[in-house]
CHARMM internal coordinates of N, CA and C (Angstrom, degrees):
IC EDIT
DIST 1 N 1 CA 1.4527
DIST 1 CA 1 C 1.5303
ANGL 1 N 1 CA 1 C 110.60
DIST 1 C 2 N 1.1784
ANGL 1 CA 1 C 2 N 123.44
DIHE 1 N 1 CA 1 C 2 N -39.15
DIST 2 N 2 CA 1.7385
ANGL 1 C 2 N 2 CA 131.06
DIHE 1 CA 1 C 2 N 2 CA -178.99
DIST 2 CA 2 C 1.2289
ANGL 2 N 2 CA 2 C 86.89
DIHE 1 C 2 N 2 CA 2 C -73.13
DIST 2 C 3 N 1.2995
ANGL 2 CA 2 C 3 N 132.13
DIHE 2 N 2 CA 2 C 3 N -77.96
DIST 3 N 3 CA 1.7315
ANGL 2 C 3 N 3 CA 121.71
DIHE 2 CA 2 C 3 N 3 CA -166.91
DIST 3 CA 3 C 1.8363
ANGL 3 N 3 CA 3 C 119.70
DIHE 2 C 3 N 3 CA 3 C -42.61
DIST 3 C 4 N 1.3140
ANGL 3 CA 3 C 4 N 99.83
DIHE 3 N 3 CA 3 C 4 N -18.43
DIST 4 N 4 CA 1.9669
ANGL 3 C 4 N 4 CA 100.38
DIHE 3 CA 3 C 4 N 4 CA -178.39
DIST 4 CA 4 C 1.3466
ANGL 4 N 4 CA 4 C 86.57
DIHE 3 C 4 N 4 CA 4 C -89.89
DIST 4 C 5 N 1.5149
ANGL 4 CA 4 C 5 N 126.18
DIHE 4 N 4 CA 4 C 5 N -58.01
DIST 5 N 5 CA 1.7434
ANGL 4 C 5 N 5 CA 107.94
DIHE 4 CA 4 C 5 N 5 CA 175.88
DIST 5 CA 5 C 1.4521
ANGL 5 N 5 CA 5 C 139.70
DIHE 4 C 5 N 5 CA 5 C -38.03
DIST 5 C 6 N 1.4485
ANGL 5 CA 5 C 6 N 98.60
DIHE 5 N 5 CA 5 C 6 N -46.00
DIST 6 N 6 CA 1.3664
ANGL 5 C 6 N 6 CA 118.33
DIHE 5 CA 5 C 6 N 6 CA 175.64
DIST 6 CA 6 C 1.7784
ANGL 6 N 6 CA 6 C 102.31
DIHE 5 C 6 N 6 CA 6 C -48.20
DIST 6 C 7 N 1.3810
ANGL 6 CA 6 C 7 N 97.52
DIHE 6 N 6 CA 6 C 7 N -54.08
DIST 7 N 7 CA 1.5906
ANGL 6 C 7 N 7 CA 101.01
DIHE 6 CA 6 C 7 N 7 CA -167.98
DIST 7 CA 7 C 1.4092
ANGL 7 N 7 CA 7 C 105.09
DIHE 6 C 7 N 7 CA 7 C -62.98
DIST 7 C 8 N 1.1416
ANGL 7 CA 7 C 8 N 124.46
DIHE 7 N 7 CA 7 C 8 N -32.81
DIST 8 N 8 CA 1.8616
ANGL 7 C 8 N 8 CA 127.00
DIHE 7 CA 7 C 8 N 8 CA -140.66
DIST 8 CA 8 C 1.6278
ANGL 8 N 8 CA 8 C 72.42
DIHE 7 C 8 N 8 CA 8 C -84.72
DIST 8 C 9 N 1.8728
ANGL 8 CA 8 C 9 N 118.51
DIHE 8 N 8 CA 8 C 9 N -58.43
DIST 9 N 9 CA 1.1508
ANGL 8 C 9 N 9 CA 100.84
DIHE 8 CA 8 C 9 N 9 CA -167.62
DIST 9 CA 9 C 1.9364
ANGL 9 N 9 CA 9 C 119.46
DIHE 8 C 9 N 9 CA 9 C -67.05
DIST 9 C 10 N 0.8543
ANGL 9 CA 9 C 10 N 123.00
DIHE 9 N 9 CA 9 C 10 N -5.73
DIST 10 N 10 CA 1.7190
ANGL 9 C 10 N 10 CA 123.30
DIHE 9 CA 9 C 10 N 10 CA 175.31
DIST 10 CA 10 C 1.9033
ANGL 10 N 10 CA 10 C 87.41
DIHE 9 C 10 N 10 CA 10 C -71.54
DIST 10 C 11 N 1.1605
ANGL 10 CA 10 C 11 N 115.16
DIHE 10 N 10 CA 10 C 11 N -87.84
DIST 11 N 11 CA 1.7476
ANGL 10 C 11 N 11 CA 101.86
DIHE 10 CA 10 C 11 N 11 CA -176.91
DIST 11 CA 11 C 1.2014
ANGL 11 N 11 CA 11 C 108.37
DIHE 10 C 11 N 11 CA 11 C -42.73
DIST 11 C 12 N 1.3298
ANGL 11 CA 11 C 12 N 162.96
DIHE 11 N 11 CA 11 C 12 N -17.56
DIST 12 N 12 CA 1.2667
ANGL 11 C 12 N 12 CA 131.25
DIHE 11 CA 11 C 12 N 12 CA 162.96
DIST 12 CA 12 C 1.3962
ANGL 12 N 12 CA 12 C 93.29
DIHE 11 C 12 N 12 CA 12 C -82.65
DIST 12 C 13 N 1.0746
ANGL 12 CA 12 C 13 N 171.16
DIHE 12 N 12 CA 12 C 13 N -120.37
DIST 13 N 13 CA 1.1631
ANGL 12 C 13 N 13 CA 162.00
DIHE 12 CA 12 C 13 N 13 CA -141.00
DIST 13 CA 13 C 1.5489
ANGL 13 N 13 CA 13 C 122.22
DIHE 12 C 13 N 13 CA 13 C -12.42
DIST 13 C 14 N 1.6547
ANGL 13 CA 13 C 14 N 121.00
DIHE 13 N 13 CA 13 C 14 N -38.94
DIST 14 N 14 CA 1.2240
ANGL 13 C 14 N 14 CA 140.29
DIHE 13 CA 13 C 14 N 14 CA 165.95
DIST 14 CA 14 C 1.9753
ANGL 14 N 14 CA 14 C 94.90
DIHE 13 C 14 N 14 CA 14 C -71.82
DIST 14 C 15 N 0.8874
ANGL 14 CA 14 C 15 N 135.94
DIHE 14 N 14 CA 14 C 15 N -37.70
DIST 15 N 15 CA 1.5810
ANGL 14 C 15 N 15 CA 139.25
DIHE 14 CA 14 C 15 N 15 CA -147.77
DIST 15 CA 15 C 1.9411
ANGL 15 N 15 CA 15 C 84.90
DIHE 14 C 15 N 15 CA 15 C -101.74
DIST 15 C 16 N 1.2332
ANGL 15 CA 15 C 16 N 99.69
DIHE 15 N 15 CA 15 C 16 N -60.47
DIST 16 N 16 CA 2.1029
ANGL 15 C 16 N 16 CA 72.47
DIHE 15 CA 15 C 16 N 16 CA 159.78
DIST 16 CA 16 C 0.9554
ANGL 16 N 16 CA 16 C 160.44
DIHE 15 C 16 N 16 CA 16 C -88.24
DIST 16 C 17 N 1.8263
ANGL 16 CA 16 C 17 N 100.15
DIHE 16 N 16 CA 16 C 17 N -3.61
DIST 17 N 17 CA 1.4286
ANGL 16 C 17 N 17 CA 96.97
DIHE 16 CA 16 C 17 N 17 CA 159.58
DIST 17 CA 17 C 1.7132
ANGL 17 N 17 CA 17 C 118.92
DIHE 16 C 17 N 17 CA 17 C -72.31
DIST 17 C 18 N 1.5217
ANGL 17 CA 17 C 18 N 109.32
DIHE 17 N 17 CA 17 C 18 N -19.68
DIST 18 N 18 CA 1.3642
ANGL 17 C 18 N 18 CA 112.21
DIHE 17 CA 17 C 18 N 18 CA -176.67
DIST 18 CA 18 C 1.6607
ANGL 18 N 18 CA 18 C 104.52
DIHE 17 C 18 N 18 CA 18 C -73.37
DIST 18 C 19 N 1.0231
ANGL 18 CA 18 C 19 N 103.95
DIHE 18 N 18 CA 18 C 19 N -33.37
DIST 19 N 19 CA 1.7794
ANGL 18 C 19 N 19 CA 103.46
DIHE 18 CA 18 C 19 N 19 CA -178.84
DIST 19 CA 19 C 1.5319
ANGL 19 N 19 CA 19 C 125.98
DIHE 18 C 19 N 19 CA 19 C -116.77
DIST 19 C 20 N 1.2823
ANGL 19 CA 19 C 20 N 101.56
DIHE 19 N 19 CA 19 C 20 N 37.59
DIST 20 N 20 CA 1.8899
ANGL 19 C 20 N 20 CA 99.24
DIHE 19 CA 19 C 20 N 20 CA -167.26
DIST 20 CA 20 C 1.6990
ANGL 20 N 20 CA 20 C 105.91
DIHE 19 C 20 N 20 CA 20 C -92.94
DIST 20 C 21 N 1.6012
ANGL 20 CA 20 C 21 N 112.47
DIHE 20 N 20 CA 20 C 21 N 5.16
DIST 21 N 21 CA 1.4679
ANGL 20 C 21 N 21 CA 117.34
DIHE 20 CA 20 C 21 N 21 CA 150.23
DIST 21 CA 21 C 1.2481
ANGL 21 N 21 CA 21 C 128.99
DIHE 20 C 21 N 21 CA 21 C -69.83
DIST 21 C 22 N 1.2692
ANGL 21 CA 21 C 22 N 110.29
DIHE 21 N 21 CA 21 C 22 N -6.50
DIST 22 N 22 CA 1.7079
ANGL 21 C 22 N 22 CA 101.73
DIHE 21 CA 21 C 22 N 22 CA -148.85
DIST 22 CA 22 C 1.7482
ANGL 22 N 22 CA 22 C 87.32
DIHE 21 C 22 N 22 CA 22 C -128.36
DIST 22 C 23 N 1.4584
ANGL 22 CA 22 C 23 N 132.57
DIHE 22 N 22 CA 22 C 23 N 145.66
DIST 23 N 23 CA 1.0912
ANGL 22 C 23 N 23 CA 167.01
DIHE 22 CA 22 C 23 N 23 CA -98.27
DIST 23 CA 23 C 1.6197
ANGL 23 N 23 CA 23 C 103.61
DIHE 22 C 23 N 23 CA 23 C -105.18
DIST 23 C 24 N 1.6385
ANGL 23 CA 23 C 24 N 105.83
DIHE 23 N 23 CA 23 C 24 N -65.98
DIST 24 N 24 CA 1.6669
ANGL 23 C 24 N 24 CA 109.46
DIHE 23 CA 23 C 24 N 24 CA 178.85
DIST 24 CA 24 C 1.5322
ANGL 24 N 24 CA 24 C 127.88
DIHE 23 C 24 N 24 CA 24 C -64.62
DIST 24 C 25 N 0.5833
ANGL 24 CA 24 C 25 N 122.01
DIHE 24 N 24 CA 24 C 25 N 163.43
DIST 25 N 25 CA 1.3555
ANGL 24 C 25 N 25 CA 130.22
DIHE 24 CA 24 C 25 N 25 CA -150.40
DIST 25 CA 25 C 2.2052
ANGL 25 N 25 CA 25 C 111.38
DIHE 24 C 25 N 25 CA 25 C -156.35
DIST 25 C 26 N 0.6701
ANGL 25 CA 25 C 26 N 93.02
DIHE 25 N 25 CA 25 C 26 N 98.58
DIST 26 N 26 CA 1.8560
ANGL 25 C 26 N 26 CA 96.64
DIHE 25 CA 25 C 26 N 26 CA -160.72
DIST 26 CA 26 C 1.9099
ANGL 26 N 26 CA 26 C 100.32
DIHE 25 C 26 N 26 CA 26 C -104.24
DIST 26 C 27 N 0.8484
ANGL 26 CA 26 C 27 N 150.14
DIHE 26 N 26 CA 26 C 27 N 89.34
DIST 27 N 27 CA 1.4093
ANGL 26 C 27 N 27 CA 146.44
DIHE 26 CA 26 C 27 N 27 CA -154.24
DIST 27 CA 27 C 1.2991
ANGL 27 N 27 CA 27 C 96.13
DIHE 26 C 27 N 27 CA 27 C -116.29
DIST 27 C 28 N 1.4970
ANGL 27 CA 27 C 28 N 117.51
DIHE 27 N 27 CA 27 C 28 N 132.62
DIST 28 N 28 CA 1.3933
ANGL 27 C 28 N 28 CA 123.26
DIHE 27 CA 27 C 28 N 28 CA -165.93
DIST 28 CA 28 C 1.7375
ANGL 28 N 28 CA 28 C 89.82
DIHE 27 C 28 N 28 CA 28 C -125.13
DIST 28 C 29 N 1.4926
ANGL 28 CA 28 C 29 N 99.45
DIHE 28 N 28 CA 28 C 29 N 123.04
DIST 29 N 29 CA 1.6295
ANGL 28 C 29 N 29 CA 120.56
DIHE 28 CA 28 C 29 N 29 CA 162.07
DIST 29 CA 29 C 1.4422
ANGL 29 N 29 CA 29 C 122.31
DIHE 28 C 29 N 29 CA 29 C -95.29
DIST 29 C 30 N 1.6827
ANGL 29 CA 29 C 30 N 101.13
DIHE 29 N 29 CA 29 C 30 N 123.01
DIST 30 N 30 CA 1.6768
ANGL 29 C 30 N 30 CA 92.04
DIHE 29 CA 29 C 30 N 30 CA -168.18
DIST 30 CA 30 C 1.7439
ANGL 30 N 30 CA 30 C 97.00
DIHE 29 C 30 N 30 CA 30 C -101.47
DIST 30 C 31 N 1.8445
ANGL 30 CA 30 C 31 N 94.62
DIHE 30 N 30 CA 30 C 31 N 140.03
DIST 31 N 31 CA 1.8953
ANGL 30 C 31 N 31 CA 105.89
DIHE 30 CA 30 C 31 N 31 CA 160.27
DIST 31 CA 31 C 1.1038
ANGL 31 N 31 CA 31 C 105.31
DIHE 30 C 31 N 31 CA 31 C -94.03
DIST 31 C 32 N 1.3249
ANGL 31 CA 31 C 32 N 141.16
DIHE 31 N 31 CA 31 C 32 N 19.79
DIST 32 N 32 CA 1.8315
ANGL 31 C 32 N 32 CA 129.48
DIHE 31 CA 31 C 32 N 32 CA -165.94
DIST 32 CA 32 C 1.4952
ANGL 32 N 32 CA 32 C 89.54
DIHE 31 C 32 N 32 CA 32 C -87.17
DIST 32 C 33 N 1.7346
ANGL 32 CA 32 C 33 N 133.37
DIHE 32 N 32 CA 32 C 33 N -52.71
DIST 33 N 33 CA 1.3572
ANGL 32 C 33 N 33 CA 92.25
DIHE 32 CA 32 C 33 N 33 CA -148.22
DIST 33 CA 33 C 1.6911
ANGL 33 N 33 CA 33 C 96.13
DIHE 32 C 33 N 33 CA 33 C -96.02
DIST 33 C 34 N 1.8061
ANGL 33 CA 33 C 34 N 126.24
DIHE 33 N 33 CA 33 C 34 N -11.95
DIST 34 N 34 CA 1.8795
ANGL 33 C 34 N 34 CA 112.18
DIHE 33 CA 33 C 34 N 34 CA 159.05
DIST 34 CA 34 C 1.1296
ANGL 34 N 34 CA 34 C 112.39
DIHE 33 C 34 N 34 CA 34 C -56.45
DIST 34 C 35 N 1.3861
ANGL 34 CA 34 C 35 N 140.96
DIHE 34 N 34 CA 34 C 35 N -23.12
DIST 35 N 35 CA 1.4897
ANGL 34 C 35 N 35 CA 132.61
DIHE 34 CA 34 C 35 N 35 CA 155.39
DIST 35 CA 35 C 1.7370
ANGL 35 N 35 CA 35 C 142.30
DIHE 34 C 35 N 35 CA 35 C -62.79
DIST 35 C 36 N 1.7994
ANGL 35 CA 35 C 36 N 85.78
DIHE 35 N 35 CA 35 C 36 N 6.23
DIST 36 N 36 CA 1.6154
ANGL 35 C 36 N 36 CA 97.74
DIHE 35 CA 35 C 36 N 36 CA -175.47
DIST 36 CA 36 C 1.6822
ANGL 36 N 36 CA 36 C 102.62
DIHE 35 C 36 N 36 CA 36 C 52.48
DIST 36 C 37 N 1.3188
ANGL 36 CA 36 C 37 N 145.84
DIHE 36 N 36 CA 36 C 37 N 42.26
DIST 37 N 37 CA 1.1754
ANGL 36 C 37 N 37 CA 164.71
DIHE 36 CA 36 C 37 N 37 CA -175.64
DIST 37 CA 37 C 0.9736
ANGL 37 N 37 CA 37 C 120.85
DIHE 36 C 37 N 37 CA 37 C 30.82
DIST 37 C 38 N 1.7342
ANGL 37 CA 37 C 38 N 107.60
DIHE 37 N 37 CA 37 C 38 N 62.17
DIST 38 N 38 CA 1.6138
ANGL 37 C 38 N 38 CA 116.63
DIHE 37 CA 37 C 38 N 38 CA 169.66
DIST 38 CA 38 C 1.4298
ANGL 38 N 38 CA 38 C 119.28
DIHE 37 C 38 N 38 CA 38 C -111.94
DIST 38 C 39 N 1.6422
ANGL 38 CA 38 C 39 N 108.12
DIHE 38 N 38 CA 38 C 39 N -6.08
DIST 39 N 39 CA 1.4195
ANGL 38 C 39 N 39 CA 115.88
DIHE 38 CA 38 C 39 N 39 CA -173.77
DIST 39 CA 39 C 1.4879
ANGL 39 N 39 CA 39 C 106.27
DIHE 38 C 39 N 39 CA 39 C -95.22
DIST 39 C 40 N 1.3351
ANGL 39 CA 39 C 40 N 124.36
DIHE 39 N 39 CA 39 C 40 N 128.44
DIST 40 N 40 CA 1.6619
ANGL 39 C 40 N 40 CA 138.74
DIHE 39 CA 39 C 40 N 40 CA 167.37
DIST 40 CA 40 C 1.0869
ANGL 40 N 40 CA 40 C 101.71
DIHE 39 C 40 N 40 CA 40 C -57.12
DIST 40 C 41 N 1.3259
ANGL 40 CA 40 C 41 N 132.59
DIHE 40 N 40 CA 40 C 41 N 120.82
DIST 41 N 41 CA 1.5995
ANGL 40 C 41 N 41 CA 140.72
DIHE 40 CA 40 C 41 N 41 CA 173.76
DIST 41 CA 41 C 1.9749
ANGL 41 N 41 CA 41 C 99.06
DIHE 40 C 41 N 41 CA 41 C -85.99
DIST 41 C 42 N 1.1961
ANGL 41 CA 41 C 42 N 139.13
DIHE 41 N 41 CA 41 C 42 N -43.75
DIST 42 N 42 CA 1.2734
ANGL 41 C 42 N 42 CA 168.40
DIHE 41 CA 41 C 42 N 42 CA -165.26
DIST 42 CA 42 C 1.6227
ANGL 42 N 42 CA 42 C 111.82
DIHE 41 C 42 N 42 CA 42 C -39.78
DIST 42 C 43 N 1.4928
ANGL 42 CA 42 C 43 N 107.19
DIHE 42 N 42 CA 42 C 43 N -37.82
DIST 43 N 43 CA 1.6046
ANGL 42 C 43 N 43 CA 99.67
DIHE 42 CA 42 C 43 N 43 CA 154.48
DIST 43 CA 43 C 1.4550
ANGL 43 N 43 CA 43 C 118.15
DIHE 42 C 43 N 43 CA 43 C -99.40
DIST 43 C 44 N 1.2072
ANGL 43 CA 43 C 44 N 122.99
DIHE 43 N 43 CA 43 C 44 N 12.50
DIST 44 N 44 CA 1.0737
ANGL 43 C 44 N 44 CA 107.49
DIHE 43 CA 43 C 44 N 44 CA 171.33
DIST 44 CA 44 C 1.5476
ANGL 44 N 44 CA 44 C 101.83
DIHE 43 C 44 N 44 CA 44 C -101.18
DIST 44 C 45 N 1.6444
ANGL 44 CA 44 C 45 N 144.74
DIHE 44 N 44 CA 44 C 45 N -8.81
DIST 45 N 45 CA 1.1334
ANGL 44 C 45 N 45 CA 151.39
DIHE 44 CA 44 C 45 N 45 CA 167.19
DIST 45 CA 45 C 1.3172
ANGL 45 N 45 CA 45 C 99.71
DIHE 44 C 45 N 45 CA 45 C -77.74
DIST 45 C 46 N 0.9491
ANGL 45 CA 45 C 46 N 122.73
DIHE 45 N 45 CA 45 C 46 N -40.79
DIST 46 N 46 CA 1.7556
ANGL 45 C 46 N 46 CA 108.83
DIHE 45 CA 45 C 46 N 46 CA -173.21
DIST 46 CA 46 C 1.2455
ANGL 46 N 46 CA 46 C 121.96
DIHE 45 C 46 N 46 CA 46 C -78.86
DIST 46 C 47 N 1.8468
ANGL 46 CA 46 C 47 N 103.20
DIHE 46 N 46 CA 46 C 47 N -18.14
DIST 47 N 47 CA 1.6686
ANGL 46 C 47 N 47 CA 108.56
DIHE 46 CA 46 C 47 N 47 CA -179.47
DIST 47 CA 47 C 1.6702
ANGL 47 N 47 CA 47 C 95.56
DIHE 46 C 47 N 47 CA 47 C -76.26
DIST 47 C 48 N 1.2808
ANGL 47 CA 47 C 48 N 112.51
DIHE 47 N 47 CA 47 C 48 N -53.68
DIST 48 N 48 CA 1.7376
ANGL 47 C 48 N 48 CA 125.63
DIHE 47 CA 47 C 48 N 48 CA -168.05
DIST 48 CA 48 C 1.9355
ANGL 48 N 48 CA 48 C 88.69
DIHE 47 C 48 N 48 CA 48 C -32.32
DIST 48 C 49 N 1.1544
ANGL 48 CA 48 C 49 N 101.18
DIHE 48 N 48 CA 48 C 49 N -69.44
DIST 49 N 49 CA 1.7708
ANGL 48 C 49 N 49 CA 118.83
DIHE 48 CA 48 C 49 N 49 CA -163.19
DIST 49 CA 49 C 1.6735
ANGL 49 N 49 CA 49 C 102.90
DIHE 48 C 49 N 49 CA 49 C -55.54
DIST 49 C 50 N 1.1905
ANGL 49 CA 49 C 50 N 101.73
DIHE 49 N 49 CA 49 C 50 N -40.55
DIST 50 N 50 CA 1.9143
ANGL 49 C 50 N 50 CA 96.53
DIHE 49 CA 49 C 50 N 50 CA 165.17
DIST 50 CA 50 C 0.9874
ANGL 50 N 50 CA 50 C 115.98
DIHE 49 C 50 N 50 CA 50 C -48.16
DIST 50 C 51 N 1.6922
ANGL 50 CA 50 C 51 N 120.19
DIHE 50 N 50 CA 50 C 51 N -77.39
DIST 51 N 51 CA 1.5516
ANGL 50 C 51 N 51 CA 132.10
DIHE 50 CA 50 C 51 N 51 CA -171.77
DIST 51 CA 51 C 1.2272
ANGL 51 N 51 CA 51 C 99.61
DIHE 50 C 51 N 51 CA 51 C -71.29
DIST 51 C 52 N 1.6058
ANGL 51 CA 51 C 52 N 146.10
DIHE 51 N 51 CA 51 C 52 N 15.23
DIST 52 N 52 CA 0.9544
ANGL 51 C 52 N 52 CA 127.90
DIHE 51 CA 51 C 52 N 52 CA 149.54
DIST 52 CA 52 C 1.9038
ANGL 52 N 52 CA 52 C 141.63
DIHE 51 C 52 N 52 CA 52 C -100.11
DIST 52 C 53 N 1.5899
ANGL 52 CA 52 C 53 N 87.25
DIHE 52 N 52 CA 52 C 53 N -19.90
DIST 53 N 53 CA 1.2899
ANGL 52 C 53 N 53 CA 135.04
DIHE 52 CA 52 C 53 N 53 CA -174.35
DIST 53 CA 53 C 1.6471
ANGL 53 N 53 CA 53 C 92.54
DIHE 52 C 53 N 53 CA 53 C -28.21
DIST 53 C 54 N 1.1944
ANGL 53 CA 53 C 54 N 123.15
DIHE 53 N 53 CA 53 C 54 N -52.26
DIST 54 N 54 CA 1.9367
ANGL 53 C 54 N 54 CA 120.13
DIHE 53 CA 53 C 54 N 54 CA -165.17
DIST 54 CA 54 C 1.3558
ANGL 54 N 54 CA 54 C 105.70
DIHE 53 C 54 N 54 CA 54 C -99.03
DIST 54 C 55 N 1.4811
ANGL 54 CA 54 C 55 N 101.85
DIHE 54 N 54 CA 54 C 55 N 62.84
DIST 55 N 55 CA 1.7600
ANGL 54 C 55 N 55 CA 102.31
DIHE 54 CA 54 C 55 N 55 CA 167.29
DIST 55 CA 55 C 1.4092
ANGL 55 N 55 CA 55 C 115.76
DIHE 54 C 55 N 55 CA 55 C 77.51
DIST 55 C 56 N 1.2498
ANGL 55 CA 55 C 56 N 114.89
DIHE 55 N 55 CA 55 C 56 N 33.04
DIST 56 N 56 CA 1.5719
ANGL 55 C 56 N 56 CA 124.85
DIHE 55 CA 55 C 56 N 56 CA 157.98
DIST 56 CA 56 C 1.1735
ANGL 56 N 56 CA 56 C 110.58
DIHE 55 C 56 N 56 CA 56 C -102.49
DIST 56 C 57 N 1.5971
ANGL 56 CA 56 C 57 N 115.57
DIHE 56 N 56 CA 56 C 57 N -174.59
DIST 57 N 57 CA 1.3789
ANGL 56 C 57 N 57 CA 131.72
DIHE 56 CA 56 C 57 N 57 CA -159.15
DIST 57 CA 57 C 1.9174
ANGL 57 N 57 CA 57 C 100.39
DIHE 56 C 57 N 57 CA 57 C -129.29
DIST 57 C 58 N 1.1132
ANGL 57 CA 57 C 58 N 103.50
DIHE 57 N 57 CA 57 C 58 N 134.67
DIST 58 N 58 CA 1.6389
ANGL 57 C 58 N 58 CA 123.74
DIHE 57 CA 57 C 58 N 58 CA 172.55
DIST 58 CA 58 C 1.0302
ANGL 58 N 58 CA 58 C 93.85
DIHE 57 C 58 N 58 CA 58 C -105.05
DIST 58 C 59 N 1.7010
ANGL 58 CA 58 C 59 N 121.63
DIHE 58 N 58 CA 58 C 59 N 128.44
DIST 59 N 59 CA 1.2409
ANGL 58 C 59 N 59 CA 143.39
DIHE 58 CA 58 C 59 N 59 CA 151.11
DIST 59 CA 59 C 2.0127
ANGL 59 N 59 CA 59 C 120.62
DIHE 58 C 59 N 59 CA 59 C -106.70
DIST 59 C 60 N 1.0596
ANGL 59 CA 59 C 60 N 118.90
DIHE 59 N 59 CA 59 C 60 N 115.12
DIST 60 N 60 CA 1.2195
ANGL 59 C 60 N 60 CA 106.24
DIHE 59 CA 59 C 60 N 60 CA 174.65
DIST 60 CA 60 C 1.7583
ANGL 60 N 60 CA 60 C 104.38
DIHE 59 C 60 N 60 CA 60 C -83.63
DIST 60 C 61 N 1.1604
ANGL 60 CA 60 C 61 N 119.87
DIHE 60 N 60 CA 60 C 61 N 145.49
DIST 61 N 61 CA 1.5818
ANGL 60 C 61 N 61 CA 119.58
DIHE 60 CA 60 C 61 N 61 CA -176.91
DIST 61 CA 61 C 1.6497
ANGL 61 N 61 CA 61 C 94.42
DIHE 60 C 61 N 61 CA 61 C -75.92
DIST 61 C 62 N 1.6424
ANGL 61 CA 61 C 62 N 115.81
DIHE 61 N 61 CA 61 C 62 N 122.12
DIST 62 N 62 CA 1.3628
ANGL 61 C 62 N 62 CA 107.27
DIHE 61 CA 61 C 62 N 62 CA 162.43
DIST 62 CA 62 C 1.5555
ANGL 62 N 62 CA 62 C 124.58
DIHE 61 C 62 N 62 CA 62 C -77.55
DIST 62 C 63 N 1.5763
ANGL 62 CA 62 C 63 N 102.74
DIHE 62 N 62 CA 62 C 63 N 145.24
DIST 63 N 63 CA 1.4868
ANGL 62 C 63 N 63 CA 100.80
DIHE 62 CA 62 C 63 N 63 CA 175.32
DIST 63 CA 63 C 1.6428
ANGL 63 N 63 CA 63 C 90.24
DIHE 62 C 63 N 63 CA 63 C 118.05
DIST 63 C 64 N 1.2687
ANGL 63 CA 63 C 64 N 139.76
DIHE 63 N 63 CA 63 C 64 N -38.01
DIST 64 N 64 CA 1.1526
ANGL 63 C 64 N 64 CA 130.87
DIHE 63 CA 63 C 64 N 64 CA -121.58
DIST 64 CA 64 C 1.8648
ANGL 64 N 64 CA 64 C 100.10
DIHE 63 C 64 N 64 CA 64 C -126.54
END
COOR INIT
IC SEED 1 N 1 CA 1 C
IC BUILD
């Protein structure tokens, strides 16, 4: 589960430097680690990457 995060977060990181001109802004809040790591973070990355998909920006919230 950390290694698919790790990755999801490297493409959002690649996905804003490619788009940090352009307007949307999609910010993904994680419950995995206030859940002591029982909460699926995974639809909330795939929704971010939907509504972001046409030249918006993925933010993972740091810290979180």
């Amino acid at each position: 589960m950390i290694s698919l995060l790790l990755s999801i977060a490297l493409a959002a990181s690649t996905v804003f430097a490619l788009n940090s001109t352009t307007g949307k802004t999609c910010t993904i809040h994680s419950e995995y680690a206030s859940s002591n790591g029982t909460f699926d973070d995974s639809p909330a990355i795939a929704s971010a990457f939907a509504d972001c998909a046409s030249g918006g920006t993925v933010v993972f919230s740091e810290g979180e």
